[in-house]
C-alpha positions in Angstrom: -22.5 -16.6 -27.8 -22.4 -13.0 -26.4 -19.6 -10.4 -26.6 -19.1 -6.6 -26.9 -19.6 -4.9 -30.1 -19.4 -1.4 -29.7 -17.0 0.3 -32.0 -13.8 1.9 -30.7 -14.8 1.2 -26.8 -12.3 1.1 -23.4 -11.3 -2.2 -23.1 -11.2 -3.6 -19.2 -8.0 -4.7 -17.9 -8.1 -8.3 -16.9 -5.0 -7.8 -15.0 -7.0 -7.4 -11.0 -10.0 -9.6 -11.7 -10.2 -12.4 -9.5 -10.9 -16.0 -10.2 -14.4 -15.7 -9.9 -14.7 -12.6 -11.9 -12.5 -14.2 -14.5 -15.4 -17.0 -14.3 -18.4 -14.0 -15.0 -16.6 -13.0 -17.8 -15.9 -16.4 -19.7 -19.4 -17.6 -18.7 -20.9 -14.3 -20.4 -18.7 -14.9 -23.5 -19.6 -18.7 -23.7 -16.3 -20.1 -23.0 -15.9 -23.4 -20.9 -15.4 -22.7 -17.8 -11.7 -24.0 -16.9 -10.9 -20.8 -19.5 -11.1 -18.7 -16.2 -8.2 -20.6 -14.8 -6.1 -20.8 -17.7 -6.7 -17.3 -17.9 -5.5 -16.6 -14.1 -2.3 -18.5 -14.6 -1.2 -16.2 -17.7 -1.7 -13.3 -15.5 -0.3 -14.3 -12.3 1.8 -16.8 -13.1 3.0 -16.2 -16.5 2.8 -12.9 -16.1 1.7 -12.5 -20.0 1.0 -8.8 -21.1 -0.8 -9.9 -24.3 -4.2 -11.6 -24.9 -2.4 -13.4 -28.1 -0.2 -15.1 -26.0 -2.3 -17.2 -23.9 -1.3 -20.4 -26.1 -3.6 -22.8 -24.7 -6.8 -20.5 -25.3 -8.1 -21.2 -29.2 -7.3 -18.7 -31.5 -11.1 -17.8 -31.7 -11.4 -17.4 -28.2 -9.0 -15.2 -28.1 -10.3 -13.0 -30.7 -13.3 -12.6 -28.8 -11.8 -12.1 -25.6 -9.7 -9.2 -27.2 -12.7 -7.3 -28.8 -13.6 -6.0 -25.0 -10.7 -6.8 -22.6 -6.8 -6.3 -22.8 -4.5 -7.4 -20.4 -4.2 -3.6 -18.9 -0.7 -3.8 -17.6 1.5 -0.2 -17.1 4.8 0.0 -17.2 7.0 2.7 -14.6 6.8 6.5 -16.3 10.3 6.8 -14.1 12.6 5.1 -11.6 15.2 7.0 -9.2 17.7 5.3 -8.0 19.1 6.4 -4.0 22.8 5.4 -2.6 21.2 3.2 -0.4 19.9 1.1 -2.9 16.4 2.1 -2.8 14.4 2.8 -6.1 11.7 4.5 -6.0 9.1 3.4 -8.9 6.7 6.6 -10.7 3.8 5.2 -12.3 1.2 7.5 -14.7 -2.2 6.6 -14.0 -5.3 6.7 -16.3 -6.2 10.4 -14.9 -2.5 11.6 -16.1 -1.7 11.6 -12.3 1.2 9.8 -10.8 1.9 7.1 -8.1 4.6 5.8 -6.4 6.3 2.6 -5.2 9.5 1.9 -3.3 11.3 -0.8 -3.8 13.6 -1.0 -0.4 16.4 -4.0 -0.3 18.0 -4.9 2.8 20.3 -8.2 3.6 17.3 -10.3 4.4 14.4 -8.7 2.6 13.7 -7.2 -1.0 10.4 -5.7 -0.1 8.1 -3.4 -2.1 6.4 -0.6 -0.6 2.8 0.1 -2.7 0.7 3.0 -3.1 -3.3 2.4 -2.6 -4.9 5.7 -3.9 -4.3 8.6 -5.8 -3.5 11.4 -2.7 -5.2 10.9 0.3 -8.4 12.7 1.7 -7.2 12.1 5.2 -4.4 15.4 5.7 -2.2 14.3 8.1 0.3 17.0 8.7 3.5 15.6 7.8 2.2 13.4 4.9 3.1 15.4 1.5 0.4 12.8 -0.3 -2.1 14.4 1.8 -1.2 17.9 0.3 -2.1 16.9 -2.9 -5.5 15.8 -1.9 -7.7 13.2 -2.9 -8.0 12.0 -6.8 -8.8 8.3 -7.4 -8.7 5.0 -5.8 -6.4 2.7 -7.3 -8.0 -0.3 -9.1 -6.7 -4.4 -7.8 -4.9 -3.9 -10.9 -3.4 -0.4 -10.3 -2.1 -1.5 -7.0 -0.7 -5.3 -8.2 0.9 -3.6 -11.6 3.5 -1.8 -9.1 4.2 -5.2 -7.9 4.6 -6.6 -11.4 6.1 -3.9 -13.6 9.3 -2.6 -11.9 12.6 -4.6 -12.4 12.9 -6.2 -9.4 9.1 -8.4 -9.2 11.2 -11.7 -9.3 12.8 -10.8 -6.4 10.7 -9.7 -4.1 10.4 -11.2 -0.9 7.7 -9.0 1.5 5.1 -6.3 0.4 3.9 -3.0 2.6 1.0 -1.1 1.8 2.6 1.8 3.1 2.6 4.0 0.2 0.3 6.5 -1.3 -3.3 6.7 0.5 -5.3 5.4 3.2 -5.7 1.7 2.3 -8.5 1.2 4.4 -10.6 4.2 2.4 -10.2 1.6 -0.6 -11.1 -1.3 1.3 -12.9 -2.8 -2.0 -9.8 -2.8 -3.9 -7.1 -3.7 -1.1 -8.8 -6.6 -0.5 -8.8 -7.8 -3.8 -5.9 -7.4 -4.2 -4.7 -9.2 -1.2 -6.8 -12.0 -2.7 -5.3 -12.4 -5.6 -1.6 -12.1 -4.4 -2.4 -15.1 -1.3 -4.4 -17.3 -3.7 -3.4 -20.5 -5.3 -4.4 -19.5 -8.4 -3.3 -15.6 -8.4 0.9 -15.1 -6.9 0.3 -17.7 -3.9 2.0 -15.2 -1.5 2.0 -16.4 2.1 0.1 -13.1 3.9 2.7 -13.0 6.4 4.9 -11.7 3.6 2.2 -8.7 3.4 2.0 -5.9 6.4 -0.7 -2.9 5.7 -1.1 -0.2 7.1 -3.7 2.0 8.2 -4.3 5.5 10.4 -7.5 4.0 12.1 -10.5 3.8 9.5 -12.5 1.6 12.4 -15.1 -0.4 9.8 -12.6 -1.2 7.5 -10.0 -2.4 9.8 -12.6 -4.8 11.1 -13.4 -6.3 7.4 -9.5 -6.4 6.8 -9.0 -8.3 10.3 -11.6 -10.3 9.3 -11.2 -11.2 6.0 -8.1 -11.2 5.7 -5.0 -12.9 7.4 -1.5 -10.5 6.0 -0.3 -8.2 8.9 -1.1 -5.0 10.1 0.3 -1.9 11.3 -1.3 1.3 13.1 0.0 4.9 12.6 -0.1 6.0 15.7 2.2 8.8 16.2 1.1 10.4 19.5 -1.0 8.8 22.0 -2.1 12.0 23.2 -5.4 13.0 21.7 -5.8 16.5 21.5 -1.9 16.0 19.6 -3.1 13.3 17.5 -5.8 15.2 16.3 -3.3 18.3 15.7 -1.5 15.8 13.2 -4.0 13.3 12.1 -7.7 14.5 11.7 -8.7 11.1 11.8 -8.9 11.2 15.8 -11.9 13.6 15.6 -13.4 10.5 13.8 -11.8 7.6 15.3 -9.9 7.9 18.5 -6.6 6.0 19.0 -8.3 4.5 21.7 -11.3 3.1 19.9 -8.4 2.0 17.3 -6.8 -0.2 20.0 -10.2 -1.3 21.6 -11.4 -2.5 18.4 -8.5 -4.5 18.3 -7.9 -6.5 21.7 -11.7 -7.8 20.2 -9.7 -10.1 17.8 -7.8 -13.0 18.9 -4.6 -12.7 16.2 -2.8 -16.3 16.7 0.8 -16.8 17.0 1.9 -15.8 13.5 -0.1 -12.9 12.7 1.7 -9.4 13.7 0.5 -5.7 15.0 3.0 -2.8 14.9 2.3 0.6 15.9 4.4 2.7 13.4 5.6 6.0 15.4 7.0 9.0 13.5 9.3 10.8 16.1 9.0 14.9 15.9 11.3 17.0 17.6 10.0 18.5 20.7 6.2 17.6 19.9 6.2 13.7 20.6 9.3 12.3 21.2 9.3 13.4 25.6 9.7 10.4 27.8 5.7 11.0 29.3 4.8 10.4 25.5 6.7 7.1 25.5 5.3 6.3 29.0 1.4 7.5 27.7 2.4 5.0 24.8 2.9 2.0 26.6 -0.4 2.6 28.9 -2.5 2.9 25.4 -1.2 -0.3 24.2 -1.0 -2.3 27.6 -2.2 -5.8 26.9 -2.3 -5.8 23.4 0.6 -8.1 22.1 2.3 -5.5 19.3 5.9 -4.2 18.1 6.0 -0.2 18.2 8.2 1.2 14.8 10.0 4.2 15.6 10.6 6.4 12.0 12.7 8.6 11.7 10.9 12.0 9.5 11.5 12.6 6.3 11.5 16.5 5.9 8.5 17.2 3.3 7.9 21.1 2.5 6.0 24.2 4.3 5.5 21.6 7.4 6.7 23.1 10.7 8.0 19.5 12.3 11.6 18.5 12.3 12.9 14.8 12.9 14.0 14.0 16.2 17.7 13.5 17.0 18.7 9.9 16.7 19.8 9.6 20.8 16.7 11.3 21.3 14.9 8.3 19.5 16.9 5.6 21.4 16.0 7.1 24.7 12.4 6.7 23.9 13.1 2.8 22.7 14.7 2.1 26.0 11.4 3.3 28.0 9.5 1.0 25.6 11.7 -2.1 26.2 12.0 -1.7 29.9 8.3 -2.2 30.0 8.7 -5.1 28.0 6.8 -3.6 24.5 9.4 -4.5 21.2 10.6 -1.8 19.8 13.0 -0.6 16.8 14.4 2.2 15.3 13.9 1.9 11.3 16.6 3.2 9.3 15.5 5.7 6.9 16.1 4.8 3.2 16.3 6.6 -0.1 16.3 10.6 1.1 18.3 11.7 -1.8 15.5 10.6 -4.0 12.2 12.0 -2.2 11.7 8.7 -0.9 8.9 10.2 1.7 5.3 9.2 0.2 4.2 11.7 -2.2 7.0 14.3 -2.7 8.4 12.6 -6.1 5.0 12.6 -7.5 4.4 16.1 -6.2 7.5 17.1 -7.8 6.7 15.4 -11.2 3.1 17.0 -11.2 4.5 20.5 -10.3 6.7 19.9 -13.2 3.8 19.0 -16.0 1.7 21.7 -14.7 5.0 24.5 -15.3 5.5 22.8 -18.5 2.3 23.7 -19.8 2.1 27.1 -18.8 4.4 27.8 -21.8 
């Protein structure tokens, strides 16, 4: 039988692994093999946050397993609270950083909106996570433990990975993740209860389209693209174009959904030729477009546009037949845009220590 013996070393969450990860490990500890279930119900289904109570493991095996691994589960450093009813969720990480997740109810959905890295490396102009810059990619486990720790995981109904990040730059991880919430053996989500999102990372979108079956979504938010590059430096990379070439190449079935999510600026992309220019880009391509109101963040120059301003552009899109909605903005008075709560808390440490 072989374990780890080295004196006072990290343990490794099990909380992430999947079910044939969870089979590596009891194989290399010399466990029989049906341990790797057993263990993979405690965690997603039991939802245990101890090795010691994993009853129907022997009491040996459990020693062992605990010399080297530990479930790894993190509960919320803060919660906030909005007159809507959002809550937004702050998590500490490893690094002493902070992430966020928002949990949004509404009268037919309790959904969660996740966070996928540690800042972004992508700097999109109205995106406060991007002004942080990039940190860390969040582990399986570091993405799924937002899902699990805040006090609303029984209750939760649909999941957006819509937080912090660019989920395709941690392609590894969100798909791991996706596996384990969709499998038998992990949380046995349907994947239509799961929309991600990305701003166009090309070679990922193509593994997650193809190895993967939840929903996805496309920030667009111009589909002009000297503009687009202006706010999202991704076009120089990957043109909205290529974005929406790559995917009329995929045949999506009845029950599998694209959205286009559009962030409407005063005066820079909210003109009727913008909404016209829109539904040429996306002609053929059987989608929903999002239109989002803009959460103010700081030292941006963009404003939100004016809600009749908004439904004037809605009505172009559904006269040429494209679905279209308006979504209601949620939690303002608690810096429920992506990244400006963690900002705030990290501005906050760093004064702190200055004295």
């Amino acid at each position: 039988m072989y374990y780890r013996q080295v004196k006072d070393m990290v343990k490794e969450a099990l909380f992430g692994k999947t079910l044939k990860e969870l089979q590596e490990i009891v194989k290399e500890l010399g466990f029989p093999a049906f341990t790797a279930k057993q263990i993979a119900d405690w965690l997603y289904k039991k939802k245990v946050n101890s090795i010691d109570d994993m009853l129907n493991l022997s009491k040996k095996n459990r020693e062992i397993l605990n010399k080297a691994y530990h479930v790894g589960l993190s509960p919320f450093d803060n919660v906030q609270e909005s007159i809507d009813g959002t809550r937004k969720y702050l998590f500490r990480t490893s690094t002493q950083k902070f992430i966020e997740a928002a949990y949004i109810p509404s009268e037919n959905r309790k959904t969660l909106c996740v966070s996928s890295q540690v800042g972004c490396k992508m700097g999109c102009l109205f995106c406060m996570t991007g002004k942080q810059g990039f940190q860390k990619n969040l582990t399986a486990g570091e993405i799924l433990n937002q899902m699990v720790s805040i006090d609303e995981r029984d209750v939760l109904t649909n999941l957006v990975y819509m937080g912090m990040g660019e989920p395709m730059d941690n392609i590894d991880e969100v798909l791991k993740s996706l596996e384990i919430i969709t499998s038998d053996w992990g949380f046995a989500w349907s994947p239509r209860r799961i929309n991600v999102s990305t701003i166009g990372v090309v070679p990922a979108m193509r593994r997650f389209i193809e190895e993967s079956e939840c929903h996805l979504a496309i920030s667009m938010h111009s589909p002009y693209n000297d503009q687009r590059k202006e706010l999202m430096p991704i076009e120089n990379v990957y043109p909205i174009e290529a974005v929406i070439e790559t995917l009329k190449e995929y045949d999506f079935g009845r029950q599998r959904r694209i959205s286009f999510e559009y962030i409407m600026f005063e005066k820079v992309n909210d003109s009727t030729e913008h909404a016209k220019e829109l539904v040429r880009l996306v002609d053929g391509l059987k989608s929903r477009v999002n239109l989002i109101k803009f959460h103010p963040i700081p030292d941006t120059p963009l404003t939100g546009s004016k809600h009749k301003t908004m439904e004037a552009f809605k009505e172009v899109l559904e006269k040429k037949g494209i679905i279209a909605t308006i979504r209601k903005s949620r939690g303002e008075d608690i810096y429920a845009a992506c990244g400006l709560l963690s900002t705030k808390k990290l501005l906050k440490e760093d004064k702190e220590k200055d004295f």
